[in-house]
N, C-alpha and C positions, 0 to 999 in steps of 0.2 A: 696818478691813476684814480680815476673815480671808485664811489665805496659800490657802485654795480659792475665796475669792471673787474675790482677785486675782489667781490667774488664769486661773479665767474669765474678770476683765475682759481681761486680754491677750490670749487667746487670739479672746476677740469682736473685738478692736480690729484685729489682726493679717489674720483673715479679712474686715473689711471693708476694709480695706488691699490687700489683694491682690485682691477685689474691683473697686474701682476701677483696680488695675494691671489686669485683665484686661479689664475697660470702654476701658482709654488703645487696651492693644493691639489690641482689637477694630476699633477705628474712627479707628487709627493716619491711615491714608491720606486719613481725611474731615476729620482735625483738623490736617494738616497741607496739604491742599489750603484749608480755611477759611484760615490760618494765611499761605499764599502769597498766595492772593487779595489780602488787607486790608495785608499789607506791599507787595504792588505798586503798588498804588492808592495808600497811602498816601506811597511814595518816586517816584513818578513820576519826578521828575527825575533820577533814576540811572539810568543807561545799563547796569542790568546783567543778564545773562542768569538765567533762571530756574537754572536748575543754579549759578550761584555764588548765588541769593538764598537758594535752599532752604537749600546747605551740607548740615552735616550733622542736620539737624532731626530727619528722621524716627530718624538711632540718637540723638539726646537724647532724643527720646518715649519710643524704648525703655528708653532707661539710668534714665527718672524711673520709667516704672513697676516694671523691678528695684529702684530702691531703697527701693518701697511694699513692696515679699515680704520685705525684709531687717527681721528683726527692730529697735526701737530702739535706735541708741548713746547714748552715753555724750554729756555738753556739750561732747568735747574729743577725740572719734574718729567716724571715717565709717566705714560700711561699705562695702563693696566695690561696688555698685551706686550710690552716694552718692559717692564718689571719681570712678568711671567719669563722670556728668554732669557733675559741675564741671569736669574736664578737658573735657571737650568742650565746656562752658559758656566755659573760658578758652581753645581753640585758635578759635572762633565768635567772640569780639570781635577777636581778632589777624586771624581774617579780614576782618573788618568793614576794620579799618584800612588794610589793602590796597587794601580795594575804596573808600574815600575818604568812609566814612559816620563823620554826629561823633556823639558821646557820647549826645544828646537819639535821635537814632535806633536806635542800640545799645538803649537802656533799652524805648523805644517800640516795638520787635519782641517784648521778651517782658511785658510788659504786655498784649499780643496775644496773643500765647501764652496767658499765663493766662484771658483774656476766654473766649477758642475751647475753654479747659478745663474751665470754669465753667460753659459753656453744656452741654458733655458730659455733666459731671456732675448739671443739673438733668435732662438726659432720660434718666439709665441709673441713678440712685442716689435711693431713697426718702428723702420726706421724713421726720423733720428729719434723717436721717445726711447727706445733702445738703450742708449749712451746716457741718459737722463734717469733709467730707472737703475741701470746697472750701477750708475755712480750711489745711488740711495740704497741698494743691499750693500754695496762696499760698505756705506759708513757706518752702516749695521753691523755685520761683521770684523768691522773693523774694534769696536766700540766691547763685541762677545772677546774679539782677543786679550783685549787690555781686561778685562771683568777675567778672563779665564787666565792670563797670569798672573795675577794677584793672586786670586784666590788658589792657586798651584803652589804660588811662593808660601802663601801663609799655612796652607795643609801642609807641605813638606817641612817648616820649620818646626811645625806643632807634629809630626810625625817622628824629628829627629829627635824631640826634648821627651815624644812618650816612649820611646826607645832607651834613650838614655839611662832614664828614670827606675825605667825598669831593669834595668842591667843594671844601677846602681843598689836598686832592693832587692836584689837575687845577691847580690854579693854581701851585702849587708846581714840580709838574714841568714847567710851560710857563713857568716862569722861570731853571730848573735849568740847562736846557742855554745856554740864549746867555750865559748868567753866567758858567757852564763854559769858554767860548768865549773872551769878553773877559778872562780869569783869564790863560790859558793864552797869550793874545796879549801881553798887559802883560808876562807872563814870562820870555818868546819876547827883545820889543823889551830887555829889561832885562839879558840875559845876552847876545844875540848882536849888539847893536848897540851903539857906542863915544858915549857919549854923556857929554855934560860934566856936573860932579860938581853943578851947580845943578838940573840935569834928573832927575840920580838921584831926589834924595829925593821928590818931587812921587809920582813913579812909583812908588814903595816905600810910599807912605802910600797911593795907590792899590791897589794889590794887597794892602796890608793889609785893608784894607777891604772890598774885594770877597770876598777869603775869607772874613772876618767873615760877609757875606751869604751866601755858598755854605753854609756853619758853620752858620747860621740854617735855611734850606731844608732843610739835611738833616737837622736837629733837628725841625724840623713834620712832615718824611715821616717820619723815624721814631716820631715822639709818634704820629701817623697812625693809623698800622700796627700800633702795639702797642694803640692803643685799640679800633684798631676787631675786635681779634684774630685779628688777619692775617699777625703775626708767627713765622716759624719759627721751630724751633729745631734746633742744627747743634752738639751736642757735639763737643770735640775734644781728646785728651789734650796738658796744654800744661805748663811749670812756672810756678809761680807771678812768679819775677822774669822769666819772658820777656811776661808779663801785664801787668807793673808796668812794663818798660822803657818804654813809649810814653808813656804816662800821666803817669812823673817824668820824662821829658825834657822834656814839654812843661808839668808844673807848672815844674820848675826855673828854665825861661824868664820865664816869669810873676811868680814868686817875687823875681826878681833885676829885675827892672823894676820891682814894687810896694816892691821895697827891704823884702820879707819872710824870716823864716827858717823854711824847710822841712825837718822830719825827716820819716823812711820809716825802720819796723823791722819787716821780714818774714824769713822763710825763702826765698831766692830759688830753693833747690832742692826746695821741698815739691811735689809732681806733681798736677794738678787735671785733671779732665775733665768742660768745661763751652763752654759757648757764648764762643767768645772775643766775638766785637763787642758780644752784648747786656751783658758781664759789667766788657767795658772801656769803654761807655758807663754804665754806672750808677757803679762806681768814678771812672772822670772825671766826672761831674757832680758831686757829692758834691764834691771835689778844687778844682775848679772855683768853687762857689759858697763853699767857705771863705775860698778866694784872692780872688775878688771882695768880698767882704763882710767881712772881716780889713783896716784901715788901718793898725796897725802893729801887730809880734807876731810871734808864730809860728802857722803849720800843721802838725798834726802827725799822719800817717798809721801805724796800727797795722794791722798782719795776724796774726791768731790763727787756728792750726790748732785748732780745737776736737777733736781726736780721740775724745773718747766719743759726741759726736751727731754725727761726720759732716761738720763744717760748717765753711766757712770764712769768718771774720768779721773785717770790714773797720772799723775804727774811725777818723773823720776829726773832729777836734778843730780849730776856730779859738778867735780873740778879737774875735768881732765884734763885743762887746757885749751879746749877747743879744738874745733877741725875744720878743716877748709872747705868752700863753697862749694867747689868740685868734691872732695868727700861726700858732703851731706847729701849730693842731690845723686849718688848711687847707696847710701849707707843702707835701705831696707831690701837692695838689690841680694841673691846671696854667693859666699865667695866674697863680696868685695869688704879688704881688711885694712882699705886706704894704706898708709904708709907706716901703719902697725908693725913695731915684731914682735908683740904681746903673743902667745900660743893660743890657736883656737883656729875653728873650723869656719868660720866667717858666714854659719849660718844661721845663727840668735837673733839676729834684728831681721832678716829675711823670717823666720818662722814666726815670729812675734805678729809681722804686719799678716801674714799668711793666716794666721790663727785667730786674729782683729778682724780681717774681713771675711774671714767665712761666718763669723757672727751679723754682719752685716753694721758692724765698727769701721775707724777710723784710723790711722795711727801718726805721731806728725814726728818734726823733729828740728829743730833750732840751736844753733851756737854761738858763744859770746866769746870772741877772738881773747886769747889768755884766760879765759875764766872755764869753762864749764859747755858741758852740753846739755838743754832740755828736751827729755823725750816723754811724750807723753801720748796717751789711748785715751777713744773714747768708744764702750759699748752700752746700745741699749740694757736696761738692768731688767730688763726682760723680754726675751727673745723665744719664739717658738721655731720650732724646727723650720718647719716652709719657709722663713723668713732665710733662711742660709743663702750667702749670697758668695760667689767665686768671682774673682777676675779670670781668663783667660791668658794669661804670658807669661 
């Protein structure tokens, strides 16, 4: 075909393209009234007002007929009128899901849509262009169905986890405080009342234990809160061994009861400005899960000032043996405690990495088959709020 014959053919195809956009928009109101009709009838049982069923239908009619006047893309770009519908093709099933409609009915609305368009098109558009135009709203439509179950599937999953979440922190905080209570009482009898040395210990392994629980609780509200990304964040200029002090008093404890040996080689004067709690939970999990999963050995914590990018990078080295390839590649996932029967909530290396990237960190992790696993974080050593950065999942 010559370069004048095609394009004439463009230029015919184009005018009958916007043809039919101007057929949608002419009879916008008759094709979205057909359009209500037959999804009403058809959803009976939904309790829902015509103003949430419409949504935003009539600007998608419009947005499909702009994207008829826009010349053809490319297989791997939209135009601007083409972009504009499928957004509203994907913010229309996020609605759907709100309003309690499943997937079969999603698809079933515009399957109706097309019917109502088809019909359009046989009374305003000569035959055979007819068959020719109808097949290019199909694939239009066809293209909002697949855009609008994805985005269904992914709102109803992220729908299920902020459910969850939340029923997991109603429960949590309505076991928080009487726990709080009985801690604080066990404490109370234990320091201010003279009790013989056979009474001690009972009491002592009690209030160990209840803290363990308190320990717990407050590790689900915080996994909580960072997933559901609810967590703030509250910069504050600190040094780095004022960071570290809480963290090795409490491995050192640990350490010396597991009959382990623990080294720490930082800078305790290097000056950082970051979130203290989320920075000394992620460093204490880390710490934490060496010391649990190391039976004899050492732990060994590294702090490197990275000064040309910025960053302060935490290196935690045990000998736990290692763990397998499959392991590693869910270990920051939470819940998963691999093939462990070590005790624990399997969610310290999930909050660790949770609490690394809301600063807008890194977190990694590597194992040497019989030796050891290395886990190590990197956060900028000075972060401002706005810089907070979440994943989604």
């Amino acid at each position: 075909m010559s370069s004048n014959a095609s394009k004439a053919s463009d230029t015919t195809e184009l005018h009958e393209r916007r043809e039919l956009a101007d057929a949608i928009l002419r009879r916008i109101s008759e094709i979205e009234a057909r359009w209500l009709a037959a999804v009403q009838s058809d959803l009976a049982d939904h309790d829902v007002s015509v103003t949430d069923l419409r949504d935003a239908m009539s600007d998608y009619l419009r947005e499909l007929a702009g994207s008829l006047c826009q010349p053809e893309s490319g297989p791997d770009t939209l135009t601007r009128g083409e972009r504009a519908w499928v957004r509203i093709a994907r913010e229309h099933a996020v609605t759907r899901v709100h309003l309690g409609f499943d997937i079969r009915e999603l698809v079933h609305e515009f399957i109706v849509l097309r019917r109502e368009l088809s019909r359009m098109i046989r009374e305003e558009i000569p035959v055979p262009r007819d068959v020719l135009q109808a097949d290019r709203l199909a694939d239009m439509i066809e293209s909002a169905i697949a855009v609008s179950v994805q985005s269904y599937a992914d709102s109803r999953d992220y729908e299920f986890r902020r459910k969850e979440a939340e029923h997991i922190g109603f429960i949590t905080h309505e076991l928080r405080n009487p726990l709080t209570a009985v801690v604080m009482s066990i404490s109370v009898l234990k320091n201010k009342i003279d009790l013989p040395p056979e009474a001690k210990t009972p009491i002592e392994i009690a209030e160990k234990n209840l803290r363990r629980l308190n320990n717990l609780i407050d590790s689900v509200l915080l996994a909580e809160c960072l997933e559901a990304g609810k967590a703030e964040l509250y910069p504050i200029d600190i040094s780095l061994g004022a960071l570290m002090a809480p963290i090795l008093e409490a491995a050192r404890m640990t350490a010396e009861e597991r009959k382990l040996e623990l080294k720490a080689s930082f800078d305790p004067k290097l000056q950082l400005r970051l979130d203290r709690d989320l920075s000394e939970s992620a460093i204490r999990n880390l710490v934490d899960n060496a010391l649990k999963f190391t039976d004899k050995g050492t732990v060994s914590i590294d702090v490197v000032d990275e000064r040309d990018a910025g960053l302060l990078v935490v290196h935690v080295r045990d000998q736990c043996g290692g763990i397998s390839g499959e392991e590693l590649r869910t270990i920051f996932e939470p819940f998963k405690r691999g093939h462990s029967r070590k005790p624990g909530s399997g969610l310290g290396l999930s909050i660790a990495r949770r609490s690394v990237e809301t600063q807008g960190g890194e977190i990694f992790a590597e194992s040497s088959s019989n030796e050891g696993c290395h886990f190590w974080l990197a956060l900028p050593k000075r972060i401002q709020q706005h810089e907070r950065k979440l994943k989604a999942g």
